[in-house]
Backbone bond lengths (Angstrom), bond angles and torsions (degrees), N, CA, C in turn:
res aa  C-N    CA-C-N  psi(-1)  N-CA   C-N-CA  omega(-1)  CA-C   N-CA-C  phi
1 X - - - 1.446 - - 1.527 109.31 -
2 X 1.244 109.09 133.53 1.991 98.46 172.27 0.951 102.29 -120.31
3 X 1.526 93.61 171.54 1.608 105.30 -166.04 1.158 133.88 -43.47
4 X 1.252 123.90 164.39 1.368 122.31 167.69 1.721 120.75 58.29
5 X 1.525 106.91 4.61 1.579 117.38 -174.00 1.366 116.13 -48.66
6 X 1.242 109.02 -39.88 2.048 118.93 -154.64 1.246 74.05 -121.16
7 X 1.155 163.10 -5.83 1.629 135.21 -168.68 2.113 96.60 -83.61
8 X 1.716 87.91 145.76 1.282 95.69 172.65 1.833 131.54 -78.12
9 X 1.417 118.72 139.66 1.295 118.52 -177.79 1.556 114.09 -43.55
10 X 1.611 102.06 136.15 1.475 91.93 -175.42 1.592 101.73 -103.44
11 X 1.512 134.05 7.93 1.224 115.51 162.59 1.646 122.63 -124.01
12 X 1.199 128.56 165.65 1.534 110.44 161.52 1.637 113.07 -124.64
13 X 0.752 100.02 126.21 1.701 104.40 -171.03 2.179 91.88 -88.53
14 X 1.442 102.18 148.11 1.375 113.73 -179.23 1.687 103.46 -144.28
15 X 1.456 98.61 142.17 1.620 87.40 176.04 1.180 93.82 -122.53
16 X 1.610 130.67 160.34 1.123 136.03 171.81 1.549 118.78 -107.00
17 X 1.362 115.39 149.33 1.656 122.56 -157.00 1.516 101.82 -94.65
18 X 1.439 102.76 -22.67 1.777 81.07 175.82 1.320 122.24 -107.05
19 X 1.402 118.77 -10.17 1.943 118.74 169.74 1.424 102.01 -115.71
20 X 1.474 119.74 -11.99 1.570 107.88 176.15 1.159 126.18 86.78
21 X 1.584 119.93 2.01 1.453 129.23 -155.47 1.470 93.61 -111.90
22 X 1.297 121.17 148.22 1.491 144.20 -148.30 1.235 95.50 -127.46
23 X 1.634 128.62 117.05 1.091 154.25 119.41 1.743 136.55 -42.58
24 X 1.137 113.04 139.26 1.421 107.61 -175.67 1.939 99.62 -129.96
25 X 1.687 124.17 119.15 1.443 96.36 178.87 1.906 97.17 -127.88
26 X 0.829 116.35 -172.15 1.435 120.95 176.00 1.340 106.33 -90.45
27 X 1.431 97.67 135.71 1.490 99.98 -166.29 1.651 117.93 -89.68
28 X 1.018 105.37 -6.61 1.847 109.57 166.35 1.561 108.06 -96.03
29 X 1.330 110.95 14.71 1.596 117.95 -176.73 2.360 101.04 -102.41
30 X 0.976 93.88 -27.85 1.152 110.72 -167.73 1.959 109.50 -72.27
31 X 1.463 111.76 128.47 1.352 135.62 -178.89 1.644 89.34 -75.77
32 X 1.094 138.42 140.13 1.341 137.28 159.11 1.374 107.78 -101.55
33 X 1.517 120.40 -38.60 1.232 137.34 165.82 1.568 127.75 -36.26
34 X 1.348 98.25 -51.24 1.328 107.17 169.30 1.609 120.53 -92.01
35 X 1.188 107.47 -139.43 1.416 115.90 -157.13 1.833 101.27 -122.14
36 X 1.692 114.03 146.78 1.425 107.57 -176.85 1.415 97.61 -129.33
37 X 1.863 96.67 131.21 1.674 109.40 -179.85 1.299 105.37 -112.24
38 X 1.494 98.68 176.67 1.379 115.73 -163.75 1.828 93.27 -87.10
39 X 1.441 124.14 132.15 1.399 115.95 173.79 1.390 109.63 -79.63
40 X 1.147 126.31 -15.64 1.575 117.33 158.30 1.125 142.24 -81.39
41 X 1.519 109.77 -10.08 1.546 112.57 178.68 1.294 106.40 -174.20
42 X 1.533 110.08 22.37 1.877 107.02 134.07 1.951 100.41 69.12
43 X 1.771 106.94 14.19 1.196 85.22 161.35 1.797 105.37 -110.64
44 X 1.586 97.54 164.66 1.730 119.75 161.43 1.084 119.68 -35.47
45 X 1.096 108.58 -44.24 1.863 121.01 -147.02 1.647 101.32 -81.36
46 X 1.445 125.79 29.65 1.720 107.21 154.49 1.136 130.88 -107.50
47 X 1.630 123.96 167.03 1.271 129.14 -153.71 1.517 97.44 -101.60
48 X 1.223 118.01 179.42 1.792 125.98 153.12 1.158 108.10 -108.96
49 X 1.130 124.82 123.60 1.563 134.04 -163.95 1.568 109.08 -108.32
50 X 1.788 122.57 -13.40 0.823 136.38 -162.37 1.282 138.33 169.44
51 X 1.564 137.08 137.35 1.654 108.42 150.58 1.328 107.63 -110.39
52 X 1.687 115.67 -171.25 1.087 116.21 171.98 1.520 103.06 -168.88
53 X 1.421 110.50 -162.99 1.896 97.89 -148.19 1.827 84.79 -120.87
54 X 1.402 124.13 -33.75 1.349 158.30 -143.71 1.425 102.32 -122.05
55 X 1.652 116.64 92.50 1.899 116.76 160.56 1.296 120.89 -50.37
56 X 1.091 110.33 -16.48 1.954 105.25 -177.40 1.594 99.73 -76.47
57 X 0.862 111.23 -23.34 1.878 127.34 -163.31 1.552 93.66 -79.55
58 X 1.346 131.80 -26.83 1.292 145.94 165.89 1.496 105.38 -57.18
59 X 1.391 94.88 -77.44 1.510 104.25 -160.41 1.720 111.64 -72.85
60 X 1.276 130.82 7.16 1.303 138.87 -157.26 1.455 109.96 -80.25
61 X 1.690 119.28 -31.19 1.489 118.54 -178.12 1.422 113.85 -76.17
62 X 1.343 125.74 -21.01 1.560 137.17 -160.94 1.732 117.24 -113.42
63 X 1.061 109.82 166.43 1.391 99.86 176.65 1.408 107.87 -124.87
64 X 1.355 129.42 165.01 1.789 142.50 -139.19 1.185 104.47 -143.63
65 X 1.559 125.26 117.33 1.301 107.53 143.28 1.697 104.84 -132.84
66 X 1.636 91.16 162.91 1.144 99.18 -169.01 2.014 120.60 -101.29
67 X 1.588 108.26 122.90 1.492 117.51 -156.05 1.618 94.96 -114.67
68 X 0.989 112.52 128.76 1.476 122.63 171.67 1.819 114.77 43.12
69 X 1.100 101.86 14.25 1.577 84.69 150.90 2.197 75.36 121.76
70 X 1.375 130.79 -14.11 1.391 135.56 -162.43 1.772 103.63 -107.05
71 X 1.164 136.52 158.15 1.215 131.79 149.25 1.463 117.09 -90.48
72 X 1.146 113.60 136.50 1.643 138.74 174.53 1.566 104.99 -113.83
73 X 1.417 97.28 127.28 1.867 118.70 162.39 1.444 105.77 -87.83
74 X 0.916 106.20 120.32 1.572 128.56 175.71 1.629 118.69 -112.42
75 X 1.307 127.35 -6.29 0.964 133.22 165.09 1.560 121.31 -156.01
């Protein structure tokens, strides 16, 4: 068995259906019970597109720049 085989994903990536912008949250942070919004614009309507074990694996489809000290998705 190698490492890390059975251990659970530590992120969940979500995309949202109405601005399109991709979220990444911790996945033992997450209500299943309730309901999951978009952190940019507070709508319902996103999917789970994924987890993964690795944040770069998150951020890998989009591109970054960095504004006052924050990262911004720009594409």
């Amino acid at each position: 068995m190698k490492v890390g085989e059975n251990m659970e994903k530590e992120y969940l990536i979500l995309k949202c259906k109405k601005c399109r912008k991709t979220t990444f949250v911790l996945y033992r942070e997450v209500d299943f019970n309730g309901f999951l919004v978009c952190s940019h614009c507070n709508s319902k309507s996103v999917k789970v597109v994924g987890n993964t074990d690795d944040a770069r694996e998150c951020m890998g489809h989009a591109v970054y720049k960095r504004e006052k000290g924050a990262l911004k998705q720009i594409r």
